[in-house]
C-alpha positions as CSV (number, residue, x, y, z in Angstrom):
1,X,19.1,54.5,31.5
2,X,22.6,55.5,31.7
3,X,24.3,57.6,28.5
4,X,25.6,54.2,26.8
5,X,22.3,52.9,26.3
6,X,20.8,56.2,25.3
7,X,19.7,56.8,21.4
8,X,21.3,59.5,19.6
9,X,19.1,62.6,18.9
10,X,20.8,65.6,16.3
11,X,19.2,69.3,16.7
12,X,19.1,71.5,14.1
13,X,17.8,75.2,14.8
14,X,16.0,77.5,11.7
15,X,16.5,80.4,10.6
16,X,17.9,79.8,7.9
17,X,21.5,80.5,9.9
18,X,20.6,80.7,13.5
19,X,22.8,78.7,16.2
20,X,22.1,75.2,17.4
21,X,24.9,75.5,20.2
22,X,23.8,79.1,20.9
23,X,19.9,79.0,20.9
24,X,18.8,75.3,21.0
25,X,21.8,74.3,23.8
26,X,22.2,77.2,25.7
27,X,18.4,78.3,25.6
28,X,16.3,75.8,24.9
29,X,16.8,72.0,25.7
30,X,20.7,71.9,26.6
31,X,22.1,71.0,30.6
32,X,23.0,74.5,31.0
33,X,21.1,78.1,31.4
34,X,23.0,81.2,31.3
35,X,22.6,83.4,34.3
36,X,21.8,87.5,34.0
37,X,25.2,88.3,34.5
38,X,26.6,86.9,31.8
39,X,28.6,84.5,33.3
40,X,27.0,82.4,35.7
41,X,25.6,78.7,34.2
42,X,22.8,77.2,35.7
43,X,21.3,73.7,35.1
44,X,18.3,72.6,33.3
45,X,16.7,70.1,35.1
46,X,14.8,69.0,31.9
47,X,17.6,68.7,29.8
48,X,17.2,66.5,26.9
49,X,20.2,64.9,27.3
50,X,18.4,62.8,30.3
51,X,16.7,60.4,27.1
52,X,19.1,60.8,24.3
53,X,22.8,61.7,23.5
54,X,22.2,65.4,21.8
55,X,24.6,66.6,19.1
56,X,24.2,70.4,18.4
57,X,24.7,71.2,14.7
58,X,25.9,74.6,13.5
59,X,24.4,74.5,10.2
60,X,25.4,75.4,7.7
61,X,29.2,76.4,7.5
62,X,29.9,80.2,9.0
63,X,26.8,80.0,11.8
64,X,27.7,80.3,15.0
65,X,31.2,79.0,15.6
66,X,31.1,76.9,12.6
67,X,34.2,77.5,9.6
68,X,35.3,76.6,6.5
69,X,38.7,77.0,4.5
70,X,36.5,77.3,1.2
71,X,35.0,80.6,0.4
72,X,32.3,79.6,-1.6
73,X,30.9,77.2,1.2
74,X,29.4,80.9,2.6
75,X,28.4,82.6,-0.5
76,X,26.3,79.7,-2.4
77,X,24.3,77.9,0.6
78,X,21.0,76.8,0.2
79,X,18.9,73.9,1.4
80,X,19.9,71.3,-0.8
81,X,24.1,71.3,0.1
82,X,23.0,71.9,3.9
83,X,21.4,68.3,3.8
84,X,24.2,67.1,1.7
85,X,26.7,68.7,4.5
86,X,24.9,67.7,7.1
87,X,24.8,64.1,5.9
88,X,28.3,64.0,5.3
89,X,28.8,65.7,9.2
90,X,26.9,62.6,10.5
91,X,28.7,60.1,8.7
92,X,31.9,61.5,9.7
93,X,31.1,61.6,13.3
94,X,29.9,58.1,13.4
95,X,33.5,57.5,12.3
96,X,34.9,59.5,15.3
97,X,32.7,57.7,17.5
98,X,31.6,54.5,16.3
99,X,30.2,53.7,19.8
100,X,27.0,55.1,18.6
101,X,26.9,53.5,15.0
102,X,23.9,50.9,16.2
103,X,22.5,53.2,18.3
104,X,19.1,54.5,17.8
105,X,18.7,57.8,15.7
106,X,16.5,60.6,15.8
107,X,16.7,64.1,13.9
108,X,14.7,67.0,15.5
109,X,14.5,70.8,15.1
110,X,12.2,73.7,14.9
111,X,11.3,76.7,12.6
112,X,13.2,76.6,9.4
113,X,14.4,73.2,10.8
114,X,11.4,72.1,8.9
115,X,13.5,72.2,5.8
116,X,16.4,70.8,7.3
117,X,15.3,67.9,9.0
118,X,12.7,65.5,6.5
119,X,15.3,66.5,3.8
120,X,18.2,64.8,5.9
121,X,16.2,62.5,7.2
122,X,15.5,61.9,2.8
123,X,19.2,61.7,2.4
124,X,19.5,58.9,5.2
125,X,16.8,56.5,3.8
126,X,18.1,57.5,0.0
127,X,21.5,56.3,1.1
128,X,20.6,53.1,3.2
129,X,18.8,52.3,0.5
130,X,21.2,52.4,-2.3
131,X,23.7,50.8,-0.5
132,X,21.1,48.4,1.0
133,X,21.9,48.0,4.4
134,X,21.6,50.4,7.5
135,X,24.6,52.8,7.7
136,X,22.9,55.4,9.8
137,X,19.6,53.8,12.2
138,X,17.3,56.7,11.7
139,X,14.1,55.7,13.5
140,X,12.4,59.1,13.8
141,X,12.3,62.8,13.2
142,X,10.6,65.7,15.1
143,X,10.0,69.3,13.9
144,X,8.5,72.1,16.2
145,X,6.6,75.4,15.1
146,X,8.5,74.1,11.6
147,X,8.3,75.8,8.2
148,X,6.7,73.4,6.1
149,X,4.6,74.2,3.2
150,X,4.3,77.7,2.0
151,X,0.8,78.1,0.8
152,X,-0.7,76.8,4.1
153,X,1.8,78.1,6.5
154,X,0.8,81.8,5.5
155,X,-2.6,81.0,5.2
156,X,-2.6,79.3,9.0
157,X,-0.7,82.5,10.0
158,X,-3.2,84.5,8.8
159,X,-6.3,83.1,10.8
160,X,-4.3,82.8,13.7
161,X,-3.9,86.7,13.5
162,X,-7.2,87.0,13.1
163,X,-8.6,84.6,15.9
164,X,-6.0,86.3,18.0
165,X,-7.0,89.7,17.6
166,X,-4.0,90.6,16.3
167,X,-5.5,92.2,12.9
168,X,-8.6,93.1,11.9
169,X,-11.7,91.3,10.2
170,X,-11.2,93.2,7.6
171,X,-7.9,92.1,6.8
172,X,-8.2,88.6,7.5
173,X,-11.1,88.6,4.7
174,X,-9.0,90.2,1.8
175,X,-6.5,88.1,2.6
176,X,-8.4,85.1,2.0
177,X,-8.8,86.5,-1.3
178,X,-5.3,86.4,-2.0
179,X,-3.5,83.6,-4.2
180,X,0.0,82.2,-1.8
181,X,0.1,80.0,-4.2
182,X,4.4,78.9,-5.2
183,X,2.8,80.0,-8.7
184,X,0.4,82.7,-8.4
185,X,1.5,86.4,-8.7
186,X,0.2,88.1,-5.5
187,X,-1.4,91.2,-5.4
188,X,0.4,94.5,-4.3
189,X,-2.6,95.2,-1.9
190,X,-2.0,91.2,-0.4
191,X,1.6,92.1,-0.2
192,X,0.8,95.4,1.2
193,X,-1.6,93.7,4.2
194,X,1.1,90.8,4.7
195,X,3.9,93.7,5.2
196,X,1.6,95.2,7.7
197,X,1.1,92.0,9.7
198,X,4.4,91.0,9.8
199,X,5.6,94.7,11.4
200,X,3.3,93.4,14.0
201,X,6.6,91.9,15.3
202,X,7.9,95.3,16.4
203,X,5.5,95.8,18.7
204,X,4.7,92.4,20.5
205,X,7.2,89.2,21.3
206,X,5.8,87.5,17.7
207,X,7.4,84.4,19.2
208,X,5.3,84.0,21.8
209,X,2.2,86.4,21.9
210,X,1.2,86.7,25.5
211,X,5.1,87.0,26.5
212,X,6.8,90.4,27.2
213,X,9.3,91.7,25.1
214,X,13.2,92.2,26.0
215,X,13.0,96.1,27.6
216,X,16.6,95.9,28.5
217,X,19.1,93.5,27.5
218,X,22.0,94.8,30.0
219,X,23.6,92.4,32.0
220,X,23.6,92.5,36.0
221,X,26.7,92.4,38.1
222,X,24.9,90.1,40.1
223,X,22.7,87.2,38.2
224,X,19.2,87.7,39.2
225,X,16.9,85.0,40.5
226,X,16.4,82.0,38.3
227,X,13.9,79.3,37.7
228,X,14.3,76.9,34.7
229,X,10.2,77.7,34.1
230,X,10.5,81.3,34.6
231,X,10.6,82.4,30.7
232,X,13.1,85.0,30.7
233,X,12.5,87.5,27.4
234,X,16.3,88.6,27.4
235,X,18.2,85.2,27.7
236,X,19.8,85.8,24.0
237,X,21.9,88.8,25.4
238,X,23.2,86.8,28.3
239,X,24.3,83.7,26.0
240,X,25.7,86.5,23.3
241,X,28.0,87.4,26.4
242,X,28.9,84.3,27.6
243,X,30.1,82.4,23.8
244,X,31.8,85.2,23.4
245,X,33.7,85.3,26.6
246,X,37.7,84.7,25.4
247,X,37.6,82.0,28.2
248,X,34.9,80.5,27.1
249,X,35.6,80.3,23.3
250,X,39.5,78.5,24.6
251,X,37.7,76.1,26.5
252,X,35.1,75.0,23.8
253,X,38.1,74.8,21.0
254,X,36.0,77.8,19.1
255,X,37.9,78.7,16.0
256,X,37.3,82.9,16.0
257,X,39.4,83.4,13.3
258,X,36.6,82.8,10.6
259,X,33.8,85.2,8.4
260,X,32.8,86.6,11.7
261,X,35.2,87.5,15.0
262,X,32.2,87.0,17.5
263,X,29.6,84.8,18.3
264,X,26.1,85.4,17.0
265,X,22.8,84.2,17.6
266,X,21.8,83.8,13.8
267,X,24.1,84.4,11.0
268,X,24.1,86.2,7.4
269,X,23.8,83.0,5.2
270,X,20.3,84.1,3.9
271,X,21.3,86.6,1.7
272,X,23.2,83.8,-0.1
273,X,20.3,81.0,-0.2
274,X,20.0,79.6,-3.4
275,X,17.4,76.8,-3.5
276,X,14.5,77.0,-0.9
277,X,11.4,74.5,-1.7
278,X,7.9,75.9,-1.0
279,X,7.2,72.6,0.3
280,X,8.8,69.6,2.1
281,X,5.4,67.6,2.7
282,X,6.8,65.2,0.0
283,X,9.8,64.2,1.7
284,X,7.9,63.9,5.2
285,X,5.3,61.2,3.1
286,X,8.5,59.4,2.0
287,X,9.7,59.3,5.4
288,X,6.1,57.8,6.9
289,X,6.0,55.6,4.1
290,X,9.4,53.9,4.9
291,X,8.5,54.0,8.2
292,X,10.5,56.7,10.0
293,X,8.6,57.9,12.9
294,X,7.0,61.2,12.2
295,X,5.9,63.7,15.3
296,X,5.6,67.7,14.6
297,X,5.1,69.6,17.3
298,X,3.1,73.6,17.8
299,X,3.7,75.9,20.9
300,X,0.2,77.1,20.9
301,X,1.2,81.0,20.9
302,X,3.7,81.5,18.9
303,X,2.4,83.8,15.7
304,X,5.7,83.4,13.9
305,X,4.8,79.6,12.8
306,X,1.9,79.2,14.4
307,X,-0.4,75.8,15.5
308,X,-3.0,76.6,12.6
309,X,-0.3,76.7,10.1
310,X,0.7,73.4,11.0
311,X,-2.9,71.7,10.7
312,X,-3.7,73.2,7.4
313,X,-0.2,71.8,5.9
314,X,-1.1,68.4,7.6
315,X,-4.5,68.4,6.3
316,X,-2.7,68.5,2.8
317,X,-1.0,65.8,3.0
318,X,-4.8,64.0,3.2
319,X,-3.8,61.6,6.3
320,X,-6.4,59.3,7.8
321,X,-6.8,59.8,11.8
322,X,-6.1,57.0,14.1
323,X,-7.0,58.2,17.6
324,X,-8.8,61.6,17.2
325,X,-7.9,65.3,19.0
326,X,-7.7,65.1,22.5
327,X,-5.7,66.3,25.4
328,X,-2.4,65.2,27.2
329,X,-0.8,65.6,30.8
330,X,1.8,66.7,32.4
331,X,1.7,66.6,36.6
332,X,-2.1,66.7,36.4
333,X,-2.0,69.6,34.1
334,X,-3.0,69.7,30.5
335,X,0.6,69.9,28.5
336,X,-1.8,70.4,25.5
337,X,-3.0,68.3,22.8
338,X,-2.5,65.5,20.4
339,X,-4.1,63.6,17.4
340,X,-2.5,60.4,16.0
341,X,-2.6,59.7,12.5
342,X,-2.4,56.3,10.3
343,X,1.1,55.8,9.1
344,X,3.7,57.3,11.6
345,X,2.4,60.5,12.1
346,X,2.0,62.3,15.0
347,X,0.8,66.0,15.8
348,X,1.2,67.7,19.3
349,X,0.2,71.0,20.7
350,X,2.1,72.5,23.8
351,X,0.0,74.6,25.7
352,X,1.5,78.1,26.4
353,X,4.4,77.2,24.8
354,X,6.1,80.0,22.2
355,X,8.4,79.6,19.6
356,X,10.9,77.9,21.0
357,X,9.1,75.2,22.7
358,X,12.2,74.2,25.3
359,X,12.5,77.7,26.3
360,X,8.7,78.1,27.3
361,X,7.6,74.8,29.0
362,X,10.4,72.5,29.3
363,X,9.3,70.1,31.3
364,X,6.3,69.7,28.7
365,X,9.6,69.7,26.4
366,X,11.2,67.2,27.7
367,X,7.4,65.0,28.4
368,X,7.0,65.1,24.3
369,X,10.6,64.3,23.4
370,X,10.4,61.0,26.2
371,X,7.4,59.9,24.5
372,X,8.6,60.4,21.0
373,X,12.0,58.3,22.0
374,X,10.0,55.7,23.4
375,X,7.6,55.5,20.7
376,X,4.9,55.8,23.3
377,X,1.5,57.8,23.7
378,X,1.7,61.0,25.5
379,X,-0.3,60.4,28.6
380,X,-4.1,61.0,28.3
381,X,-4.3,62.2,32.3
């Protein structure tokens, strides 16, 4: 398919107030790698731009390159007016392009993106609704390694510790003593253990456990050798260098005269959040009851959001199975596994995938996003 006939896919990165352009372009599923030095772009051969036409959202205003001339739009944030923003941003760019009015659309994201994308995904259907007819054709969202339901997520990232050897027995059993509750008080000592277990970060890639850490972040004068599947730990210094070259930021129209004069990964916003639900399983119901496709997505080692957080928050939501767990393929490989629920859900594992899916195993990326588009199974060999 060439680009006119492709749907129209938004990305939304977590955080809350990390880059879209920065991390989920430049890193992660965008036609361009940056090289060691700095400098040098390289292509990504699984590029999600080869199914859909990707728009890169710096949400909300002051991440990444993003501005506003009101003050206040950077001291009271919070999820509630980034789905109102973002909703607005979409409508208005339909207006700039109303090429793609018709067209297919898909929402997708990952981490804190969780957040982000059923509750725009609510204000799409809310809004087609009340004015009765279609004004944006949302078909379908997907959310990876996503922050979606409090209680479960930290109990899921507490047996993946555990099963991972990354605390001890000991631990995981007071935990499970604990109350994470939204309304329970938690104990000091639960707080105490969960401090601990998250300053497990320090000392191992939490994104991706078997990975390797950054050791040094410097830039070459010459870019070393490259492969697209080669996971490369220090990537975020090399794109930190590149957006904030001054003849980069001319050519991409950045405006630098905002909050911040340089480029960065993952802004401030948090210490302004306001309004934060401990759960958006709700809104993802409402969307597989109107029947908005529904696929979230795990890399199988990250520890930051991890796969058995994502089953216990599904097993909330009391779905009935369809076609039960089994495995699906990539080139004769296992790409990892998938279990198909009643009612437009869909969950998929990516084997040895971290955090960032993309970044890890793109070609599985790009496999899962193709079959989500389409609508279709992932293939069983």
């Amino acid at each position: 398919m060439v680009a006119k006939d492709l749907p129209l896919l938004l990305w939304l990165a977590g955080g809350p107030g990390c880059s879209s352009l920065g991390i989920g372009a430049m890193q992660e599923l965008g036609p361009f790698r940056v090289g060691s030095d700095g400098k040098t772009l390289y292509k990504n051969q699984y590029a999600w731009n080869h199914v859909a036409n990707v728009l890169f959202l710096e949400s909300p205003a002051g991440v990444g390159f993003s501005y506003s001339n009101t003050t206040s739009d950077f001291m009271k944030v919070g999820d509630r007016k980034t789905a109102a923003d973002n909703y607005i941003f979409i409508l208005n760019w339909l207006e700039r392009f109303p090429e793609y009015k018709n067209r297919d659309f898909y929402i997708a994201g990952e981490s804190y993106a969780g957040h982000y994308v059923p509750q725009l995904a609510h204000n799409i259907v809310y809004h087609n609704k009340k004015a009765n007819r279609t004004i944006i054709n949302l078909k379908g969202i997907l959310v990876g390694n996503a922050l979606i339901n409090d209680e479960t997520d930290t109990l899921g990232l507490i047996d993946y510790f555990a099963s991972h050897a990354l605390i001890s027995s000991e631990s995981s059993r007071k935990l499970h003593n604990c109350n994470f509750s939204s309304n329970a008080e938690t104990s000091d000592e639960c707080n105490d253990i969960v401090k601990k277990l998250k300053n497990i970060a320090g000392d191992i890639n939490i994104y991706s456990i078997y990975y390797p850490l950054c050791l040094d972040g410097n830039l070459t004068s010459i870019p070393k050798r490259f492969s697209i599947m080669e996971f490369d730990p220090c990537t975020v210094y090399y794109v930190y260098s590149y957006l904030n070259l001054p003849e980069v930021q001319e050519a991409i129209h950045a405006n630098v005269t905002k909050l911040y004069y340089d480029w960065q990964p993952c802004s401030e916003v948090l210490k302004h959040w306001e309004d934060s639900p401990s759960t958006v399983l709700p809104f993802i119901q409402e969307l597989m009851e109107n029947g908005v496709r529904v696929w979230i997505f795990s890399g199988d080692v990250d520890g930051r959001m991890p796969v058995t957080s994502t089953q216990y928050s599904i097993e909330v939501m009391n779905v009935t199975t369809l076609n039960p767990w089994h495995a699906w393929y990539r080139d004769g490989e296992v790409g990892g596994y998938v279990q198909e629920y009643k009612d437009n859900l869909t969950f998929v594992t990516v084997r040895d995938a971290g955090h960032e899916v993309p970044s890890y195993k793109p070609d599985r990326a790009l496999s899962l996003v193709s079959h989500f588009i389409a609508g279709t199974p992932l293939p069983k060999q």
